[in-house]
C-alpha positions as CSV (number, residue, x, y, z in Angstrom):
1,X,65.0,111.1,77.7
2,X,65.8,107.6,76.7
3,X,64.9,104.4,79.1
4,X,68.2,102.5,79.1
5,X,67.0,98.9,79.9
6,X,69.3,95.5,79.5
7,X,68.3,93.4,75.7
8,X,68.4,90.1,77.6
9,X,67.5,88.5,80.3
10,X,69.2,88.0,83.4
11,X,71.6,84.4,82.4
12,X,71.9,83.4,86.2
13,X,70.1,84.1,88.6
14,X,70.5,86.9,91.5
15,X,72.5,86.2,94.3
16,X,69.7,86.1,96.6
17,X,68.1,83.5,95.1
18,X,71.0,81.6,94.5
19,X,71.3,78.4,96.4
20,X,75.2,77.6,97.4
21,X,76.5,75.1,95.4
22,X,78.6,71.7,95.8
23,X,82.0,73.1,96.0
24,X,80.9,75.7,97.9
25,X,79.6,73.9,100.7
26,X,82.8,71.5,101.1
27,X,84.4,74.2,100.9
28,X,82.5,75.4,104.3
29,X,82.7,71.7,105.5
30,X,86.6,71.8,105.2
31,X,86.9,75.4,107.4
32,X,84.2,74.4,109.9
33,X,86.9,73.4,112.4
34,X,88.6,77.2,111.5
35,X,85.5,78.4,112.5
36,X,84.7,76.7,115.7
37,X,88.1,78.0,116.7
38,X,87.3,81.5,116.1
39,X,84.4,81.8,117.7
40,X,86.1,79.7,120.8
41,X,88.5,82.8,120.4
42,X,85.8,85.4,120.1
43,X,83.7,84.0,123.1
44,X,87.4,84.4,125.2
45,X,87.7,87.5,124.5
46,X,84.5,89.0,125.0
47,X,84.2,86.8,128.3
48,X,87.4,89.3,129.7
49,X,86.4,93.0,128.2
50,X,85.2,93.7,131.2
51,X,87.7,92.6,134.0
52,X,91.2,91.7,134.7
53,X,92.7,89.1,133.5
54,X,93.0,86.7,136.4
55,X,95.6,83.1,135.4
56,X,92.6,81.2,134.8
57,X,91.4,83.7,131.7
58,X,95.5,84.0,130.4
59,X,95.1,80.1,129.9
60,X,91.8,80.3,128.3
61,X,92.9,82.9,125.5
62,X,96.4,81.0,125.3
63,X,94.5,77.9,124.2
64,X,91.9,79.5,122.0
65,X,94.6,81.4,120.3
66,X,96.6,77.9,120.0
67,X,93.5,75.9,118.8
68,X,93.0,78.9,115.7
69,X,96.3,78.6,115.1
70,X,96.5,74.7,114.7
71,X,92.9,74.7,112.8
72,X,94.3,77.3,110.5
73,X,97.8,75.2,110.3
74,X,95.7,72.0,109.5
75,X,93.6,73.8,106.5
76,X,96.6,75.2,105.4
77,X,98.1,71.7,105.0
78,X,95.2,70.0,103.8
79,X,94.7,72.6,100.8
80,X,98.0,72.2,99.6
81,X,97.8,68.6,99.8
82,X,94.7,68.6,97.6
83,X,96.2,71.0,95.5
84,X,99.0,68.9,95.0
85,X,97.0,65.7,94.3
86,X,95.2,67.9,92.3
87,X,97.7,68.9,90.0
């Protein structure tokens, strides 16, 4: 039986060493309010599971669900600005 082993060595290096890099981490800085939203969202809706929705929870996922949306709107419209400035 042959050993089949690689000629080279490894060019980059593995992902878990891998530190993230500049682009990368704007990228994360430009989505952070996306984020923040979403887990505004996800603690809503874990906060009902349990229950019935009483008015006051209704208006708490309403607004969550509106603040995802209008973080999601906003990096929408900041991407293709940049792309267009971009281009």
């Amino acid at each position: 039986m042959r050993i089949i082993v690689a000629r080279q060595s490894t060019v980059t290096a593995p992902d878990v060493e891998r530190e993230p890099t500049d682009a990368e981490l704007d990228a994360l800085v430009l989505e952070e309010p996306l984020i923040a939203a979403g887990l505004e969202l996800l603690d809503a809706e874990i906060a009902v599971l349990d229950r019935m929705l009483s008015e006051l929870d209704q208006r708490r996922l309403r607004r969550a669900r509106r603040r995802v949306l209008a973080a999601r709107r906003a990096l929408a419209n900041q991407t293709a600005t940049t792309a267009e400035l971009g281009a």
